[in-house]
LUMLUMDREN-2810 file (N, C-alpha, C; in Angstrom, 1 decimal):
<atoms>
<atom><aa>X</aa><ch>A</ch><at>N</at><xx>47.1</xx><yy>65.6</yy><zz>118.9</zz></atom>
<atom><aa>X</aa><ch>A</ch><at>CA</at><xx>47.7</xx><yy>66.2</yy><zz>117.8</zz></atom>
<atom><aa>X</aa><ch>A</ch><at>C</at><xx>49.2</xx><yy>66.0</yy><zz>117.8</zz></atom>
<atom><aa>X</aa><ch>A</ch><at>N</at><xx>49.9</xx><yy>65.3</yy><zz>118.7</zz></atom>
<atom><aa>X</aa><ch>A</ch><at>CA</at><xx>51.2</xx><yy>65.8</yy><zz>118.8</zz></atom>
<atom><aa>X</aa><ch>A</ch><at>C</at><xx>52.0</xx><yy>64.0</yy><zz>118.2</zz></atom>
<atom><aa>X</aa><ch>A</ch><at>N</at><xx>51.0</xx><yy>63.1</yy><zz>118.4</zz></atom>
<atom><aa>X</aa><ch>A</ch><at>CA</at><xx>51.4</xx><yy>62.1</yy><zz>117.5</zz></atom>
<atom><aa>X</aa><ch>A</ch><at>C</at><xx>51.3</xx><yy>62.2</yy><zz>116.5</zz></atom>
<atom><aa>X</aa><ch>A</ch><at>N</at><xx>50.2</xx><yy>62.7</yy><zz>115.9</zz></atom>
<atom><aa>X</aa><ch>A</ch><at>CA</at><xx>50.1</xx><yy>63.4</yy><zz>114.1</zz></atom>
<atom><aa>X</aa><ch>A</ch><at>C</at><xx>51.5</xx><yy>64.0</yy><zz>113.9</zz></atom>
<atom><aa>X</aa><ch>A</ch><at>N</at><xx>51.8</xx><yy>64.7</yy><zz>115.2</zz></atom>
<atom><aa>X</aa><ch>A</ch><at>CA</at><xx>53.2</xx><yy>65.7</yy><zz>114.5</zz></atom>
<atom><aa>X</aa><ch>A</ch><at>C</at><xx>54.4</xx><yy>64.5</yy><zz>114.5</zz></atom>
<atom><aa>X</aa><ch>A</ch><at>N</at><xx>54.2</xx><yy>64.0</yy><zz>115.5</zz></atom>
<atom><aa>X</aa><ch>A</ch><at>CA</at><xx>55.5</xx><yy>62.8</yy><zz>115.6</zz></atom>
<atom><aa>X</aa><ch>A</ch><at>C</at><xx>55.2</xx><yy>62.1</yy><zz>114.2</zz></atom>
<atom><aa>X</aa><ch>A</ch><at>N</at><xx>54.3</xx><yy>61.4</yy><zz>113.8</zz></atom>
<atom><aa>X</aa><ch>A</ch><at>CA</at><xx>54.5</xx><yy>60.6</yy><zz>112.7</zz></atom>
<atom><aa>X</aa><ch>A</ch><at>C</at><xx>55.0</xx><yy>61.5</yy><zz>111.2</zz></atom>
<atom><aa>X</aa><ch>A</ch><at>N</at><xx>54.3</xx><yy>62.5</yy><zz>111.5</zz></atom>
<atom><aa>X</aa><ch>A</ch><at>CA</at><xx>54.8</xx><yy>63.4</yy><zz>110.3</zz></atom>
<atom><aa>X</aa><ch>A</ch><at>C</at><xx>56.4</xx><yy>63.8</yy><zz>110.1</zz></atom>
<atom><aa>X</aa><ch>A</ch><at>N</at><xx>56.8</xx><yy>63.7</yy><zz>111.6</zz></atom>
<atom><aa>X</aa><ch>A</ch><at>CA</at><xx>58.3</xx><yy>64.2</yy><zz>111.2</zz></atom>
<atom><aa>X</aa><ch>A</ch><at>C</at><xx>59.1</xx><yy>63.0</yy><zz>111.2</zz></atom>
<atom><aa>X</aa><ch>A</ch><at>N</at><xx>58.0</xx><yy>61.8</yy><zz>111.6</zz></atom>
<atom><aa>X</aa><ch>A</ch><at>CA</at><xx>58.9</xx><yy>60.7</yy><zz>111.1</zz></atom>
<atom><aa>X</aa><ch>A</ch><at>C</at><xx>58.6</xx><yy>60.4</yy><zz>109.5</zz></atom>
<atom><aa>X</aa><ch>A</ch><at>N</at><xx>57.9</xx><yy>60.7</yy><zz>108.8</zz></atom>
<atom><aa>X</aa><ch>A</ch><at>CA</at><xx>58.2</xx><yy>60.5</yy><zz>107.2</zz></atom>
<atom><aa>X</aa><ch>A</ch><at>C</at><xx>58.6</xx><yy>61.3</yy><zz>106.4</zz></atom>
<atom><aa>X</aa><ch>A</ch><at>N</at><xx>59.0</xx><yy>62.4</yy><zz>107.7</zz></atom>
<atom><aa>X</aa><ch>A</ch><at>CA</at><xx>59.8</xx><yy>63.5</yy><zz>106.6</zz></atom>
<atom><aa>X</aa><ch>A</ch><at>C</at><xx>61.3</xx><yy>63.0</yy><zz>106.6</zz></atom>
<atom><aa>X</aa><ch>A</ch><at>N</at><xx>61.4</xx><yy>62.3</yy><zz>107.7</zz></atom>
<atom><aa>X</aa><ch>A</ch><at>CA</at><xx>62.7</xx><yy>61.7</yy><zz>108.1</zz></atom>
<atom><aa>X</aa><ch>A</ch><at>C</at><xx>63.0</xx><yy>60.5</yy><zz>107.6</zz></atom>
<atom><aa>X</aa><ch>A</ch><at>N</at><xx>62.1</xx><yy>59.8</yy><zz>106.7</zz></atom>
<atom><aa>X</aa><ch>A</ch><at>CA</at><xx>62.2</xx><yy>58.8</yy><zz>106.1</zz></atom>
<atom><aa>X</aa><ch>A</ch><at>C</at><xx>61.9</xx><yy>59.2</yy><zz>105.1</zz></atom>
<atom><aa>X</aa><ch>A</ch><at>N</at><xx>62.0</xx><yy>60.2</yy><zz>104.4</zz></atom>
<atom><aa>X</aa><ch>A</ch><at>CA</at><xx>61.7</xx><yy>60.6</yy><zz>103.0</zz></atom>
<atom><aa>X</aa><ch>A</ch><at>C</at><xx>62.9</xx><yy>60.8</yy><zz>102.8</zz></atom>
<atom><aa>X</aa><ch>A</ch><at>N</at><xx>63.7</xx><yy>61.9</yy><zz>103.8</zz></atom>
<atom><aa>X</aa><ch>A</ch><at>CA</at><xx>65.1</xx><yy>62.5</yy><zz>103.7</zz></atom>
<atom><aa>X</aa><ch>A</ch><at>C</at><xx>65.8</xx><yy>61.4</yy><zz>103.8</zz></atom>
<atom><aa>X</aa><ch>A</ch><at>N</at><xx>65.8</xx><yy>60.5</yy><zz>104.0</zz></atom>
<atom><aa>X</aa><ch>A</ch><at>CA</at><xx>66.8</xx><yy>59.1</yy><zz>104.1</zz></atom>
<atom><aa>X</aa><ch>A</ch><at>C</at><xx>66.8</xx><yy>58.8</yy><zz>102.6</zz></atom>
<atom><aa>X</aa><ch>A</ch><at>N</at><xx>65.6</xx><yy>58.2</yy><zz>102.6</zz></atom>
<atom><aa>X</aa><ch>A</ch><at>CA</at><xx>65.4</xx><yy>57.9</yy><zz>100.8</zz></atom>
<atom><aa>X</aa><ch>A</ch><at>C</at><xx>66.0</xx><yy>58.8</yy><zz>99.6</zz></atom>
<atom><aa>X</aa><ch>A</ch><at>N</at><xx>65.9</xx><yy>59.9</yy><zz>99.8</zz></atom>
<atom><aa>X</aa><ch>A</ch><at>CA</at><xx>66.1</xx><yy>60.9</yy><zz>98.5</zz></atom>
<atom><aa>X</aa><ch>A</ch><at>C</at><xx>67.6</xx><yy>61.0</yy><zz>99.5</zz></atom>
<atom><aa>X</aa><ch>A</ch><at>N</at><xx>68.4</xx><yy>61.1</yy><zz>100.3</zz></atom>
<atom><aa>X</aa><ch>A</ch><at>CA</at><xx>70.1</xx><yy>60.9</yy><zz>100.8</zz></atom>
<atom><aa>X</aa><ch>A</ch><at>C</at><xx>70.4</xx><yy>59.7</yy><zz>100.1</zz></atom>
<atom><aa>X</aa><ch>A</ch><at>N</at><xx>69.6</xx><yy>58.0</yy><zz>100.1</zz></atom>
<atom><aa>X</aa><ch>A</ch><at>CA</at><xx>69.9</xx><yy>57.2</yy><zz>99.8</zz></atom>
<atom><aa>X</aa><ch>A</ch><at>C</at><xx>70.1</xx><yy>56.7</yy><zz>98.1</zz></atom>
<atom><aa>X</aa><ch>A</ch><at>N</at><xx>68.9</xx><yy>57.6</yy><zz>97.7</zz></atom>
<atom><aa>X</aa><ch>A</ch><at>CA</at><xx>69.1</xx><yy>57.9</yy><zz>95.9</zz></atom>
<atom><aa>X</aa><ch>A</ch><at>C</at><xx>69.9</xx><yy>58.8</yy><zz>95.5</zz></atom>
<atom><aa>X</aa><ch>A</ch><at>N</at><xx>70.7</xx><yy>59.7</yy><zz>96.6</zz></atom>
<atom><aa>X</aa><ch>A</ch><at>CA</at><xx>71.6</xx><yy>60.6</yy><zz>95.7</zz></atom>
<atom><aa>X</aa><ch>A</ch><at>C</at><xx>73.2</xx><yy>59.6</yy><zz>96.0</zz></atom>
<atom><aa>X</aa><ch>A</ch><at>N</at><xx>72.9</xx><yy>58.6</yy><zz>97.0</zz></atom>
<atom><aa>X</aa><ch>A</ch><at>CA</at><xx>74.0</xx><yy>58.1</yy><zz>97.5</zz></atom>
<atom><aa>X</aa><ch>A</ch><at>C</at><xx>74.3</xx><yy>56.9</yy><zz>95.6</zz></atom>
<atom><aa>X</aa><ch>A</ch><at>N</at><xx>73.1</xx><yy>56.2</yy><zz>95.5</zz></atom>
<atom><aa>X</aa><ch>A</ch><at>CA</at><xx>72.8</xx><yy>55.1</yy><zz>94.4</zz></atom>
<atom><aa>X</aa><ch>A</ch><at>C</at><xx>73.3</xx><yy>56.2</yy><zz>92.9</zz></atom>
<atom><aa>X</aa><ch>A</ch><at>N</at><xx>72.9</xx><yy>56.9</yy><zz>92.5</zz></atom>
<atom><aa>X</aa><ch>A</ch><at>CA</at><xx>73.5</xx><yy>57.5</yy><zz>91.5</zz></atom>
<atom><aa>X</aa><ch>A</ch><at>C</at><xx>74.8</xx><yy>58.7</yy><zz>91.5</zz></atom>
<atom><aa>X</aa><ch>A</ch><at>N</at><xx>75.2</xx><yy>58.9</yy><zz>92.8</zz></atom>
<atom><aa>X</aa><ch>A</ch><at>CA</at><xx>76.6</xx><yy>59.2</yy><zz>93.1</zz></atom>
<atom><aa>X</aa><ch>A</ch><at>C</at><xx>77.5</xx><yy>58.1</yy><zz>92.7</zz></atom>
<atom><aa>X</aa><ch>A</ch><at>N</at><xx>77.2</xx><yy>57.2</yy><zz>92.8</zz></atom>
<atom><aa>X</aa><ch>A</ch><at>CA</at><xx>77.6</xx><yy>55.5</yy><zz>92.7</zz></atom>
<atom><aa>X</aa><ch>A</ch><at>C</at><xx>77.6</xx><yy>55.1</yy><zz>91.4</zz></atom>
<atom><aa>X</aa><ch>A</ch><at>N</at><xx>76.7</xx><yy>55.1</yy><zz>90.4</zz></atom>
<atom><aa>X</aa><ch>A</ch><at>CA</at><xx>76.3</xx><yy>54.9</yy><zz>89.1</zz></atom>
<atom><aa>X</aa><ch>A</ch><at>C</at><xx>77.2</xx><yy>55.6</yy><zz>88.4</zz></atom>
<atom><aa>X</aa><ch>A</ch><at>N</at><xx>77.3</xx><yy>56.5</yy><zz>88.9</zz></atom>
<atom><aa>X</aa><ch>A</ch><at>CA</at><xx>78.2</xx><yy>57.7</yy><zz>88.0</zz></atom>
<atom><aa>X</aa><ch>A</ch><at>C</at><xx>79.6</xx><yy>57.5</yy><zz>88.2</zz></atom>
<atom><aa>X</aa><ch>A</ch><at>N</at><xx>80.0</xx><yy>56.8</yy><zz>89.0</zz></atom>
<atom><aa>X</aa><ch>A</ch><at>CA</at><xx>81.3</xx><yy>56.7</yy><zz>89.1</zz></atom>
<atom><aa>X</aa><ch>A</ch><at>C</at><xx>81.8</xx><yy>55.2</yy><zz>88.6</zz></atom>
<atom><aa>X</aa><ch>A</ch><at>N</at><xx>80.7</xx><yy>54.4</yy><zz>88.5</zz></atom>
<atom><aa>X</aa><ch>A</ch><at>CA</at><xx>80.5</xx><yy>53.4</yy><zz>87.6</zz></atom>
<atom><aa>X</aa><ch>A</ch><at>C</at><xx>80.6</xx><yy>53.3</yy><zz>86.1</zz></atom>
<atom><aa>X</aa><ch>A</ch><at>N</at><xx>80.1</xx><yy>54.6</yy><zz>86.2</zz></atom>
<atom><aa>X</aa><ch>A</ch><at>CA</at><xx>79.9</xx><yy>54.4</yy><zz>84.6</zz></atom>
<atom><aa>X</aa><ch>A</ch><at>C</at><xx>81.1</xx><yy>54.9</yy><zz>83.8</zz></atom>
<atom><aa>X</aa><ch>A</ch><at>N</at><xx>81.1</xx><yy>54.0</yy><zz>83.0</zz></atom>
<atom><aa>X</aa><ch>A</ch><at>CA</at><xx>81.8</xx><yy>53.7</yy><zz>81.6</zz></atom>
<atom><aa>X</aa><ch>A</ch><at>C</at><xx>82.2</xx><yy>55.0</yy><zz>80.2</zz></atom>
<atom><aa>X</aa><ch>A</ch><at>N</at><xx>82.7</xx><yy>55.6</yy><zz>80.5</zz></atom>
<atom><aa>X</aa><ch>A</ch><at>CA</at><xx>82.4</xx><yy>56.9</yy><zz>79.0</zz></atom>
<atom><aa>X</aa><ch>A</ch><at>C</at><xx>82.2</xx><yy>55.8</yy><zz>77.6</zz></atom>
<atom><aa>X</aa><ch>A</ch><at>N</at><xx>81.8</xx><yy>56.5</yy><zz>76.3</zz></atom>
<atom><aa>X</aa><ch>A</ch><at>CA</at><xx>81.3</xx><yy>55.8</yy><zz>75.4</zz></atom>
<atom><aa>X</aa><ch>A</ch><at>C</at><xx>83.1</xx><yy>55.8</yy><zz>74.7</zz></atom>
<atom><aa>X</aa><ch>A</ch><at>N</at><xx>83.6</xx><yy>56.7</yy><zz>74.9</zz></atom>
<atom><aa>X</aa><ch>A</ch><at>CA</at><xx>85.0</xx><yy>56.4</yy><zz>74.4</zz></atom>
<atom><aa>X</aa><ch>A</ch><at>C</at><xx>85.9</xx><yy>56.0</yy><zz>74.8</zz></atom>
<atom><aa>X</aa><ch>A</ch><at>N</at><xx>85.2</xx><yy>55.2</yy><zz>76.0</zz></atom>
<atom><aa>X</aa><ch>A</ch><at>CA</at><xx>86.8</xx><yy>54.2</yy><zz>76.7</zz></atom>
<atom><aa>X</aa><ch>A</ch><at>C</at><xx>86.2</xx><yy>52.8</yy><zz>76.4</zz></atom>
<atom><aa>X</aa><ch>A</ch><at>N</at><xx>84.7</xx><yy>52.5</yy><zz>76.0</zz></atom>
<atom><aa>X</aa><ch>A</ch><at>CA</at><xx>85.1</xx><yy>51.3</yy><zz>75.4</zz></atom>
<atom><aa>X</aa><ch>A</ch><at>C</at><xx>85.2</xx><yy>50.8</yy><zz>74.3</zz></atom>
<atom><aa>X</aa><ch>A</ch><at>N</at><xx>85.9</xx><yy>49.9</yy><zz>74.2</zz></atom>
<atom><aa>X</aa><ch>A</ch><at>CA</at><xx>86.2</xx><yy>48.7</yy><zz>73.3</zz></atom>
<atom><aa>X</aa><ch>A</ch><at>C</at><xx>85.6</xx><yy>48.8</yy><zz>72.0</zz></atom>
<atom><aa>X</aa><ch>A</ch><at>N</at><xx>86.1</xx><yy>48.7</yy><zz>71.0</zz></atom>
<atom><aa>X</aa><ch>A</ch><at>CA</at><xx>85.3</xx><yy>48.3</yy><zz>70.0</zz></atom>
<atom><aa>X</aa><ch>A</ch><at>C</at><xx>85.3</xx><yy>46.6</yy><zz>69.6</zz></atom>
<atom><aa>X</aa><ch>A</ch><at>N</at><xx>84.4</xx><yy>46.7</yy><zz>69.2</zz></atom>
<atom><aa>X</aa><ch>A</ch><at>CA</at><xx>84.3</xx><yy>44.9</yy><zz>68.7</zz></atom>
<atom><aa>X</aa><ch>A</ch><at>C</at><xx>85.0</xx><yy>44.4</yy><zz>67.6</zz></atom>
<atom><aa>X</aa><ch>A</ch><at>N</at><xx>85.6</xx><yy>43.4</yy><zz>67.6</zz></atom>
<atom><aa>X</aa><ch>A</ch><at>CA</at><xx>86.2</xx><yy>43.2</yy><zz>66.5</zz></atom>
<atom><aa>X</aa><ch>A</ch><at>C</at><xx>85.5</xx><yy>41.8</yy><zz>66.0</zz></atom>
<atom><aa>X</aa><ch>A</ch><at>N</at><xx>84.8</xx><yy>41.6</yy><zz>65.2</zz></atom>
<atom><aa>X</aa><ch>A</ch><at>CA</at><xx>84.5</xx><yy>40.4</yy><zz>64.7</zz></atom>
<atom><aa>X</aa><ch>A</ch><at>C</at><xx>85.2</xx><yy>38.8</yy><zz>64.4</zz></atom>
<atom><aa>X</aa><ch>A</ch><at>N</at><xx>84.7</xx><yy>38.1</yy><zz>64.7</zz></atom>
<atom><aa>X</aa><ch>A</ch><at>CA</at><xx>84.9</xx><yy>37.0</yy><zz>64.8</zz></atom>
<atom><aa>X</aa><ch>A</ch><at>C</at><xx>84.8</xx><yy>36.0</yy><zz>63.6</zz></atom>
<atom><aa>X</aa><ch>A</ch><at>N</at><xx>85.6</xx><yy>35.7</yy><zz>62.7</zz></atom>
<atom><aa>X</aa><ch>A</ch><at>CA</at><xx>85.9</xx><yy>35.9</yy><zz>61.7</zz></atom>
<atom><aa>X</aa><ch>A</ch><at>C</at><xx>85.8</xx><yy>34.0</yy><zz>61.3</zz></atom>
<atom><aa>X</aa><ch>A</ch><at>N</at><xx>86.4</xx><yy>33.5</yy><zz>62.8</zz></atom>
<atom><aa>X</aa><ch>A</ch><at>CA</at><xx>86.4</xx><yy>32.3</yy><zz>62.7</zz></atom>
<atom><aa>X</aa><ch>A</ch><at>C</at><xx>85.4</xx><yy>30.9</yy><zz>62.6</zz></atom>
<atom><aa>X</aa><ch>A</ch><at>N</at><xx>84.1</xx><yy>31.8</yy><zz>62.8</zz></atom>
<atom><aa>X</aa><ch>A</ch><at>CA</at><xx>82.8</xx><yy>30.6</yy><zz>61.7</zz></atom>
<atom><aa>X</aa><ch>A</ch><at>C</at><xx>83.4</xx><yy>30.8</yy><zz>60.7</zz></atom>
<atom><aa>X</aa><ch>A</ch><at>N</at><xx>83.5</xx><yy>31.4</yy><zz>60.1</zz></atom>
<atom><aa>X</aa><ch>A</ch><at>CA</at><xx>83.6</xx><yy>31.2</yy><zz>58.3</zz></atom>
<atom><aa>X</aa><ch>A</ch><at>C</at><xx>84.8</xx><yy>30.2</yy><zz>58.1</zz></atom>
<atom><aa>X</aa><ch>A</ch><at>N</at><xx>85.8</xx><yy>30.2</yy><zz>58.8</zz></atom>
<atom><aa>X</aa><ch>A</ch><at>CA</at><xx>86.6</xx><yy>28.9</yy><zz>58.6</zz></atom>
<atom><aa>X</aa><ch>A</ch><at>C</at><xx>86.2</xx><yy>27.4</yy><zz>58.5</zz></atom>
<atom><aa>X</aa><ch>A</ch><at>N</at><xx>85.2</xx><yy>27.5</yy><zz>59.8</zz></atom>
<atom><aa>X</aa><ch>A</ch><at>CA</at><xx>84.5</xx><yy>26.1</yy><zz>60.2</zz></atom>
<atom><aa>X</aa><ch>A</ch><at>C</at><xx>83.4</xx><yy>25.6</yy><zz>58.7</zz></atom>
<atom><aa>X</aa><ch>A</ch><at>N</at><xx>82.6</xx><yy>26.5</yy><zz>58.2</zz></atom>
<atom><aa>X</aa><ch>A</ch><at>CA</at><xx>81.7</xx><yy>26.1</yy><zz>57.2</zz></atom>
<atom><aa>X</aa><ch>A</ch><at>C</at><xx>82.3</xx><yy>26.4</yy><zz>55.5</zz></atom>
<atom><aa>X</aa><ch>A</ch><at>N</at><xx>83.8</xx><yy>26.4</yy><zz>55.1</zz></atom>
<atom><aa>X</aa><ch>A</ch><at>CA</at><xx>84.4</xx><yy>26.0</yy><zz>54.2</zz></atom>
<atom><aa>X</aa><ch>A</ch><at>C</at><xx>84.3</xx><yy>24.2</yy><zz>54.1</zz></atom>
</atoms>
């Protein structure tokens, strides 16, 4: 029984890594990310239409 227990608290302990390691990935993301009003707007490109005159 006591290897049952050892493996168990080794996937608990590799679970807790994973869900540490996913709050580490969108800790990350989020400080990545972009707000929708810092970027850029597009400004069209205006210069095909020169070329097919």
């Amino acid at each position: 029984m006591q290897g049952n227990e050892l493996t168990n608290e080794g996937e608990q302990s590799e679970a807790a890594e994973r869900e540490a390691a996913k709050q580490r990935l969108l800790a990350q993301a989020e400080a990545d990310r972009v707000p929708v009003n810092d970027t850029t707007r597009v400004v069209p490109d205006r210069r095909w239409r020169r070329d097919q005159r």
